[in-house]
MARDORO-296321 format. One line per field, with one value per residue: residue number from 1; residue in three letters; x, y, z of N, C-alpha, C, O in turn. Coordinates in steps of 0.2 Angstrom, whole numbers, always signed. Layout:
// MARDORO-296321
nr NUM; ...
rest ala; ...
npx X; ...
npy Y; ...
npz Z; ...
capx X; ...
capy Y; ...
capz Z; ...
cpx X; ...
cpy Y; ...
cpz Z; ...
opx X; ...
opy Y; ...
opz Z; ...
This chain:
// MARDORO-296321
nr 1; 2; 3; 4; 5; 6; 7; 8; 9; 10; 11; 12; 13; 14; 15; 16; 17; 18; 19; 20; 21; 22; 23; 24; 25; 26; 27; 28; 29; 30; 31; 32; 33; 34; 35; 36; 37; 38; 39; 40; 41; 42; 43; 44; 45; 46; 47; 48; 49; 50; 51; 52; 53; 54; 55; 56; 57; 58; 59; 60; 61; 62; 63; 64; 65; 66; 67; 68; 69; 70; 71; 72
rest unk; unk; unk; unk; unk; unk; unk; unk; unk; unk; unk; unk; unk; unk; unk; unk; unk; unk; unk; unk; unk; unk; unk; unk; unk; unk; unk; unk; unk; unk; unk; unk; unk; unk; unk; unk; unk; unk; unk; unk; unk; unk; unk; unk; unk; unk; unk; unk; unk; unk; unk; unk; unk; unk; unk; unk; unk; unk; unk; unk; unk; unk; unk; unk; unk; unk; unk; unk; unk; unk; unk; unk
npx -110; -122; -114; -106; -118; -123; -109; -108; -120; -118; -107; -110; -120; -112; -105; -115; -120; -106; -106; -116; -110; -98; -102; -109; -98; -90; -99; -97; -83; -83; -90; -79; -70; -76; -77; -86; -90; -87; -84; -80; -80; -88; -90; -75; -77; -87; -77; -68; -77; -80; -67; -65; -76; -73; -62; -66; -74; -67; -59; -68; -72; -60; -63; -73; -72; -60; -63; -74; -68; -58; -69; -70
npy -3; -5; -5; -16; -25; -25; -28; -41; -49; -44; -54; -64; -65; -64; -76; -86; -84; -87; -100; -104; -101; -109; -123; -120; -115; -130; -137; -131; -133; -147; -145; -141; -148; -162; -155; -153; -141; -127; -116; -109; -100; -94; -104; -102; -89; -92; -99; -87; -78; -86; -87; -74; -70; -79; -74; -64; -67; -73; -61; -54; -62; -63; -48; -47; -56; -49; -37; -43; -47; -37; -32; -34
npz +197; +188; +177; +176; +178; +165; +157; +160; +156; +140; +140; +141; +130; +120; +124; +120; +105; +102; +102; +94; +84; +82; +81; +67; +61; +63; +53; +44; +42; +38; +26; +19; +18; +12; +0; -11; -16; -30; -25; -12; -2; +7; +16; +20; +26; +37; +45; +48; +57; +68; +75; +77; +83; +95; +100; +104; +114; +124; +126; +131; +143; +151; +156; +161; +170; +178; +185; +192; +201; +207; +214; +225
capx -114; -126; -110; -104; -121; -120; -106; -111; -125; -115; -102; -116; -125; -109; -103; -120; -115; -100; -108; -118; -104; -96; -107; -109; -91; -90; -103; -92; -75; -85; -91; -73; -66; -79; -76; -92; -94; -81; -84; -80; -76; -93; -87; -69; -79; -90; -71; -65; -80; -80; -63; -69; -80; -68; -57; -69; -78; -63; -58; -75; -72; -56; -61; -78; -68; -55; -69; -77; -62; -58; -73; -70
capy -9; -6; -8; -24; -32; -24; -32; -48; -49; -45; -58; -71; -65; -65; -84; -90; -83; -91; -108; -107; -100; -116; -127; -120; -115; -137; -140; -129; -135; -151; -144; -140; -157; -164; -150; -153; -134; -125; -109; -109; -92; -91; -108; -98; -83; -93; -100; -83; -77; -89; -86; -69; -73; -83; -70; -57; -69; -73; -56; -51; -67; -62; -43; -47; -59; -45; -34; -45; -50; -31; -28; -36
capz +197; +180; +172; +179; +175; +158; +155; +160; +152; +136; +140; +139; +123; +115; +122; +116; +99; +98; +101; +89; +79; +83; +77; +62; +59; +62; +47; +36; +39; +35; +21; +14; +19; +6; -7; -15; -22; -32; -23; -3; +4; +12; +22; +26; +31; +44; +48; +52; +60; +74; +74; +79; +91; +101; +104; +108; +121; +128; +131; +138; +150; +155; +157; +166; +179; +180; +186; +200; +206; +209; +218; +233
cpx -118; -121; -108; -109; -121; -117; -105; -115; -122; -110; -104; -118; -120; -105; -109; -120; -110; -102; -110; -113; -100; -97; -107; -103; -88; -93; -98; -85; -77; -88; -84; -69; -68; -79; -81; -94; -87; -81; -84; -80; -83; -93; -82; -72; -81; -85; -68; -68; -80; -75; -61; -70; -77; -66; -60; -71; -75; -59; -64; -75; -66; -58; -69; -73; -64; -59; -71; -72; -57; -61; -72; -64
cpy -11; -8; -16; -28; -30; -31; -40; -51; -49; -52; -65; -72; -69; -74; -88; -88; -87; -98; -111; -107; -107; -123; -127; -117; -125; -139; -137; -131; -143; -154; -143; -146; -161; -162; -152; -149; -134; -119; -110; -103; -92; -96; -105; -94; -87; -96; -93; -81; -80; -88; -79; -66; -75; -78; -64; -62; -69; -67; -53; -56; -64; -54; -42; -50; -56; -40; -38; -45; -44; -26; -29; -34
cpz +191; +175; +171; +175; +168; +154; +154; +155; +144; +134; +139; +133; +119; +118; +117; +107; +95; +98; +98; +82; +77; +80; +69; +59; +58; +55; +40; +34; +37; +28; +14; +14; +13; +0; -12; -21; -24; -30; -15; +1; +9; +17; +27; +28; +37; +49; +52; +58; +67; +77; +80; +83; +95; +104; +107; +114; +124; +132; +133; +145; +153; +159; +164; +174; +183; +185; +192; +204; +209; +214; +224; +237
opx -118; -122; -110; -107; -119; -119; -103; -113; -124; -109; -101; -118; -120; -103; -108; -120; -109; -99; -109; -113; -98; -93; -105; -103; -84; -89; -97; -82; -73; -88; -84; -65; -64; -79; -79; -97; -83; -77; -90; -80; -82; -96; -82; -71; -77; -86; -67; -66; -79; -76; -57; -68; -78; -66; -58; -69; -76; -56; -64; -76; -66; -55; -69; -72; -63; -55; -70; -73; -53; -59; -74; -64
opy -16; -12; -21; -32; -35; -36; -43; -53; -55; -55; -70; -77; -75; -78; -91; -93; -89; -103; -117; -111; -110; -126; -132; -118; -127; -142; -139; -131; -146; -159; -144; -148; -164; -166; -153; -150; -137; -116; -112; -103; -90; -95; -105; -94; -86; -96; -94; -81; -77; -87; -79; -61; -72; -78; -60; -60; -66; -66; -49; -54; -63; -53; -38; -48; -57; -40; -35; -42; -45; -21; -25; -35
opz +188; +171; +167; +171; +165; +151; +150; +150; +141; +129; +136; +131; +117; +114; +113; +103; +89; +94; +98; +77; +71; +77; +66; +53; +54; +51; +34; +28; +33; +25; +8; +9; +10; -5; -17; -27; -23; -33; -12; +7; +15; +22; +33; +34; +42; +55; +58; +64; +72; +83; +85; +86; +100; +110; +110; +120; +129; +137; +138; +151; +159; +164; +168; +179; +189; +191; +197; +209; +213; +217; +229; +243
């Protein structure tokens, strides 16, 4: 049961994470569409990064649901 909610609890930190990831992964692909700088990489990173994030959240959502949906 400690785990469960654990994992919960994780599975939330890291969506709210990726939202904000989101966001500012938006403002960077923003930033390169503009090409304003001559130096970008630290746009592609926060590209990857979220990139990242997504797939971890999403396997924590699928692995949390897997998990309830077990218990019963």
């Amino acid at each position: 049961m400690v785990q469960v909610k654990k994992l919960t609890r994780m599975t939330v930190a890291v969506g709210i994470m990726t939202a904000i990831s989101l966001i500012l992964s938006f403002l960077a692909l923003t930033d390169i569409n503009h090409n304003n700088e001559a130096d970008l990489s630290q746009e592609w990173a926060m590209v990857r990064l979220t990139f990242f994030l997504i797939v971890l959240f999403m396997g924590l959502a699928f692995a949390t649901i897997w998990i309830y949906s077990q218990r019963k």
